[in-house]
Backbone bond lengths (Angstrom), bond angles and torsions (degrees), N, CA, C in turn:
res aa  C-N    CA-C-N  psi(-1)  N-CA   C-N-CA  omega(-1)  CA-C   N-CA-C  phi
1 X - - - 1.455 - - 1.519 109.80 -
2 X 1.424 114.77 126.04 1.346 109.44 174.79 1.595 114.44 -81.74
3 X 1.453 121.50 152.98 1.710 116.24 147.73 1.281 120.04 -73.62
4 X 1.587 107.60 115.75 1.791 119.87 162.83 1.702 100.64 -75.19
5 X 1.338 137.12 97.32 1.223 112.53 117.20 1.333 158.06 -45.81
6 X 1.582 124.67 123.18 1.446 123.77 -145.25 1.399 88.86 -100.75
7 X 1.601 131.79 -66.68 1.162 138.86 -146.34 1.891 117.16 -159.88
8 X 1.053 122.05 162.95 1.593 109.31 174.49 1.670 95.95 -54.37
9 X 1.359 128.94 159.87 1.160 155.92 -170.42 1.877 83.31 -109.06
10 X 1.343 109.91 -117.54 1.594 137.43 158.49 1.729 121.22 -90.16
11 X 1.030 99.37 161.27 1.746 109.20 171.13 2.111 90.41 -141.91
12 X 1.131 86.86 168.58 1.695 86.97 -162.29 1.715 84.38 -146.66
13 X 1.526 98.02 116.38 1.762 115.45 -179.25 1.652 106.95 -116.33
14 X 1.532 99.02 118.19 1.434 111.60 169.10 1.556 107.33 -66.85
15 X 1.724 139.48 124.03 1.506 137.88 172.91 1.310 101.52 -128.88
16 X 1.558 98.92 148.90 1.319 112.76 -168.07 1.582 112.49 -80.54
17 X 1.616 90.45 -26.58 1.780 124.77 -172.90 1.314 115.63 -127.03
18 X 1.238 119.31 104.08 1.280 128.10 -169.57 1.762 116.70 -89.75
19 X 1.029 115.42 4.19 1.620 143.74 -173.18 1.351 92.94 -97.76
20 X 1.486 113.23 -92.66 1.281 126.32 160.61 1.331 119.66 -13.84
21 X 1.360 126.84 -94.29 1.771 134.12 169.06 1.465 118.91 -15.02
22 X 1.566 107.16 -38.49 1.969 126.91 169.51 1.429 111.53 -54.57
23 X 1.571 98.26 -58.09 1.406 116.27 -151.73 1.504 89.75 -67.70
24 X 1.304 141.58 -33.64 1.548 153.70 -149.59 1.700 90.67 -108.36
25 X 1.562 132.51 -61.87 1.201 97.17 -165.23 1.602 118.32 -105.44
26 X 1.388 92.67 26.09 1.793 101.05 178.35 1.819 102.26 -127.53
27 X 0.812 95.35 -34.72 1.923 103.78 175.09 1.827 117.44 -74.20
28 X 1.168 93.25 -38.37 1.395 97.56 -173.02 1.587 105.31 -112.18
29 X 1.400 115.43 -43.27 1.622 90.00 -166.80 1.635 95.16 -116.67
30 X 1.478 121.30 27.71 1.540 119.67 137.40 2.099 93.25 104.28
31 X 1.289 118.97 -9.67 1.281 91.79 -168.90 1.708 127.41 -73.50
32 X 1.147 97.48 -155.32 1.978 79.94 -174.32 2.091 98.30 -152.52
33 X 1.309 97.97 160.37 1.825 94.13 -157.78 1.675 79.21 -82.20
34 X 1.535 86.72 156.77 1.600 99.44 172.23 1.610 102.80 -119.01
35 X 1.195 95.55 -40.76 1.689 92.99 -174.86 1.970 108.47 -146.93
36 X 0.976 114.63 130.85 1.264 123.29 -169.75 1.826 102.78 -109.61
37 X 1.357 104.47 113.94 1.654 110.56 -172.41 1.609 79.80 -132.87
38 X 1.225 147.37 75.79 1.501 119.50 157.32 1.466 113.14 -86.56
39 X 1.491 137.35 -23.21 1.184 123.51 166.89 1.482 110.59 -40.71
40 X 1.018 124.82 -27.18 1.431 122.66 -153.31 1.913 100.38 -105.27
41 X 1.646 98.76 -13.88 1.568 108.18 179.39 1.862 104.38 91.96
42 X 1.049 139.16 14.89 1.034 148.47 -154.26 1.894 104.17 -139.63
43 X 1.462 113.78 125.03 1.278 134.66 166.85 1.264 119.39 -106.64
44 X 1.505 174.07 -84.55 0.879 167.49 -55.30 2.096 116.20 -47.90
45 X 1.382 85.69 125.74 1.904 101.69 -170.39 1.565 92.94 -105.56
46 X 1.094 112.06 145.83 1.762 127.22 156.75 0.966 115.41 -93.95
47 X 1.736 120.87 129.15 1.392 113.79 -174.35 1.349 98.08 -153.24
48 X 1.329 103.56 88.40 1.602 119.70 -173.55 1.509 114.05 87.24
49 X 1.135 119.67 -114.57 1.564 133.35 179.62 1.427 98.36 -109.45
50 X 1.499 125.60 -6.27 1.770 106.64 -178.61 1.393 91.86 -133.95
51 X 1.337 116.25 169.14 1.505 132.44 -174.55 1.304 118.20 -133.96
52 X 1.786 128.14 138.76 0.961 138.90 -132.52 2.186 74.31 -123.60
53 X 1.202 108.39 124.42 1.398 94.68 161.98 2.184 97.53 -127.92
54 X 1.893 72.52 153.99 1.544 93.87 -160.03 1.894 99.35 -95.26
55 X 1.227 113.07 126.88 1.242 106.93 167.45 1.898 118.92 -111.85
56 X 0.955 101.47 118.08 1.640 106.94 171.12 1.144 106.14 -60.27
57 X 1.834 113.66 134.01 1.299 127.15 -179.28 1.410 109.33 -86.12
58 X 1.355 134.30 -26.52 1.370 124.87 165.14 1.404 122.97 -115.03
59 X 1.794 92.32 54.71 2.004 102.40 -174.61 1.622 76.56 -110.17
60 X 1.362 90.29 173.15 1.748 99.15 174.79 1.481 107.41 -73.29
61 X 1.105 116.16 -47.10 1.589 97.36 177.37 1.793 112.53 -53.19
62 X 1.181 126.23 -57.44 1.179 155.00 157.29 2.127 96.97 0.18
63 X 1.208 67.54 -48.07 1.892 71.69 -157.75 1.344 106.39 -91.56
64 X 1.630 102.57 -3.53 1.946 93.14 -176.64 1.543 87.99 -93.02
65 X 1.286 134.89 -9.45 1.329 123.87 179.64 1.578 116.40 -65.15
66 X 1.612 111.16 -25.29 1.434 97.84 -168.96 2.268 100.81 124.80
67 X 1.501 89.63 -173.88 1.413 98.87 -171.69 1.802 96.74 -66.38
68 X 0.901 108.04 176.45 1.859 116.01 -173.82 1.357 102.84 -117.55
69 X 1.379 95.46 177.49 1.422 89.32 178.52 1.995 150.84 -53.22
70 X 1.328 126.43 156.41 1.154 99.08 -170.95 1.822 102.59 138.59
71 X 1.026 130.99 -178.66 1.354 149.40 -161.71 1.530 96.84 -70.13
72 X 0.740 120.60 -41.95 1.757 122.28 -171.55 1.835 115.99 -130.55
73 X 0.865 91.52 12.06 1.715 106.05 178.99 1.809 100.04 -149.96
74 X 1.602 110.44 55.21 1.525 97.70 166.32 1.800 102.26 -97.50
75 X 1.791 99.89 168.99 1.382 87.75 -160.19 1.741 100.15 -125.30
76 X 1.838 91.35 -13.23 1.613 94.96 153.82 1.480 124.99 -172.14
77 X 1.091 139.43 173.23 1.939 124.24 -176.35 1.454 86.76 -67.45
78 X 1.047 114.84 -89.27 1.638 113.27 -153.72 1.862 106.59 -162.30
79 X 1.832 106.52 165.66 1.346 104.89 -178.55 1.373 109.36 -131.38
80 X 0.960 128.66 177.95 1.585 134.72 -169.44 1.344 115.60 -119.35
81 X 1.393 130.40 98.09 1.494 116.37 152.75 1.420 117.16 -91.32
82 X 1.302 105.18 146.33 1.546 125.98 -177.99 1.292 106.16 -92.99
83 X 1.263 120.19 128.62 1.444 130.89 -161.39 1.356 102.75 -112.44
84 X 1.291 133.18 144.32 1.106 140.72 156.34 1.458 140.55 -126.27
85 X 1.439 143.29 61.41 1.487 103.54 58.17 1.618 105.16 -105.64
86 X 1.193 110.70 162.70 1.421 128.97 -178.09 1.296 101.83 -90.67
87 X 1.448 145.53 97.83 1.019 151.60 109.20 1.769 141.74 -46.55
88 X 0.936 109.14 83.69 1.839 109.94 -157.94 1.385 86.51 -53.84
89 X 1.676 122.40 -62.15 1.443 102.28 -146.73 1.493 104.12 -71.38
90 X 0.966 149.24 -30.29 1.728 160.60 -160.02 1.963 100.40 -76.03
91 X 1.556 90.30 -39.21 1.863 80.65 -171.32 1.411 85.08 -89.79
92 X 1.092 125.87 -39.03 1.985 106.41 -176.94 1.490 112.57 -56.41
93 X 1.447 117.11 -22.35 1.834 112.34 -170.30 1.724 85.10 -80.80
94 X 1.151 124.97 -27.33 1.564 119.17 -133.39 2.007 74.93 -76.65
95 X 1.561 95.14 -71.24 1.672 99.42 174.90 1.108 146.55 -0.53
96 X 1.972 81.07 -66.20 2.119 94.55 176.62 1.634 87.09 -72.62
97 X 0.919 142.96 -57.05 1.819 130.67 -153.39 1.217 106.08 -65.14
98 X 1.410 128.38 -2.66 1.411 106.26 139.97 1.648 126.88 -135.87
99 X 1.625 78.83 51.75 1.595 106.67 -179.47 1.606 128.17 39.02
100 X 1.417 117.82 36.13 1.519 141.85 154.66 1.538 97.84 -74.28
101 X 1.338 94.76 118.53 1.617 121.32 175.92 1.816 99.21 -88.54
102 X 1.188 108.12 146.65 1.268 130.76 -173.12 1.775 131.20 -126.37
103 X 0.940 119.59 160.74 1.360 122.80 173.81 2.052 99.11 -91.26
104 X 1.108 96.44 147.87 1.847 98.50 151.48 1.340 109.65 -39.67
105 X 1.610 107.11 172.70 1.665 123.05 -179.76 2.065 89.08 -89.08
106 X 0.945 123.96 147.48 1.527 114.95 165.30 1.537 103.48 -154.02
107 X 0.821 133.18 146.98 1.712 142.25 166.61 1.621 114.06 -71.02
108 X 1.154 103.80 124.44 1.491 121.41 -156.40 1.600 91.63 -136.95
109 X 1.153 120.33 159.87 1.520 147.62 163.45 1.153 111.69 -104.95
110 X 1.673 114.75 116.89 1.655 127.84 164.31 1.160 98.40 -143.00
111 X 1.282 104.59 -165.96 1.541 145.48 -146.23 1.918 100.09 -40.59
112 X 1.648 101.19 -61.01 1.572 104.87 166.10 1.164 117.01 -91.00
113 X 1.443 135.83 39.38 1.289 118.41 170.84 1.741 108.74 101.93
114 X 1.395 117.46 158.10 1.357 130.64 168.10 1.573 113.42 -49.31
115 X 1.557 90.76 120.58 1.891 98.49 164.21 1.669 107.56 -173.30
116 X 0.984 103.39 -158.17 1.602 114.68 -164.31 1.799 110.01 -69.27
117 X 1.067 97.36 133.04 1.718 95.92 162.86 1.274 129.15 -143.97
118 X 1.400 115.88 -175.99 1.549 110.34 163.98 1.503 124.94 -141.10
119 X 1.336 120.15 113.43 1.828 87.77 -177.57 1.768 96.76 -100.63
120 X 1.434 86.16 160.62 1.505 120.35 177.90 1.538 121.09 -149.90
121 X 1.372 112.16 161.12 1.385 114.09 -175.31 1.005 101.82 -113.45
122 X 1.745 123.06 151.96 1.465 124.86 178.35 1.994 96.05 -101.91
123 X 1.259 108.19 165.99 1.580 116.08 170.63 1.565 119.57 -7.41
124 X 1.335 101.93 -47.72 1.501 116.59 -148.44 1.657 101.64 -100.22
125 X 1.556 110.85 2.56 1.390 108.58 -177.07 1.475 131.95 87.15
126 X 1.397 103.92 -16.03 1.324 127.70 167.46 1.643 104.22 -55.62
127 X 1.523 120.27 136.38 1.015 134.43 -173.53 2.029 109.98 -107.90
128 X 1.417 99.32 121.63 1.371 93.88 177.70 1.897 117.55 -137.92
129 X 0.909 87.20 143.46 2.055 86.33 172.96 1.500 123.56 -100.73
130 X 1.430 96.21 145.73 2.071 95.75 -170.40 1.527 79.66 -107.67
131 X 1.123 99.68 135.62 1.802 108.19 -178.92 1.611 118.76 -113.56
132 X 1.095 127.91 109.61 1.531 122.04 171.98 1.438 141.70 -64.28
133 X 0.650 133.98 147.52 1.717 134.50 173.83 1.980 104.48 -30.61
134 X 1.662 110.47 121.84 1.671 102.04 166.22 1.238 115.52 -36.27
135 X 1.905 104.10 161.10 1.708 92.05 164.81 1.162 109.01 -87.11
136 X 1.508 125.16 175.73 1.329 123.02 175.10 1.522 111.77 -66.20
């Protein structure tokens, strides 16, 4: 039996600022809390069908991971959400208005094939891509 992968499941982000990290991936790029564990150092956001969980760098879980984010404590290159609809000019205004600096739109290859993207960094330096629909 082979594994079909459908889509990201979760990605799991070490933040230095857990206020901050909210304000960026629920304020700006729309997601919404699913489950709130911070005693435990742990956030989990919904963001579409997969979920982004937030780990605090000086929660106890946080700290059994290792150094946090940053030049010598990175924890990964970057992840991809698939956007739907992909509007370059609308998500670039959305960006600057809350002053998230950006890459150009450029055509990239993922999951369905070549199309539009964007990378950007959230607070914490973490690098991520908004991905558009393939071209035809």
């Amino acid at each position: 039996m082979a594994i079909k992968i459908r889509e990201i499941d979760h990605v799991v982000l070490r933040v230095a600022a857990l206020e901050r990290a909210l304000e960026f991936y629920c304020g700006v790029l729309g997601c919404n809390l699913e489950r709130d564990l911070k005693d435990r150092g742990l956030v989990q956001l919904r963001a579409g069908r997969s979920l982004i969980d937030l780990v605090v760098v000086d929660s106890e879980l946080g700290r059994k991971l290792g150094a946090g984010p940053g030049q010598e404590g990175r924890n990964m290159d970057h992840f991809c959400l698939r956007v739907e609809p992909f509007d370059a000019a609308a998500i670039s205004a959305h960006l600057k208005a809350h002053g998230i600096a950006h890459d150009p739109v450029a055509m990239r290859y993922g999951a369905e094939g070549t199309g539009p993207s964007i990378y950007l960094h959230d607070p914490d330096g973490n690098m991520l891509e908004l991905k558009g629909p393939p071209n035809p």
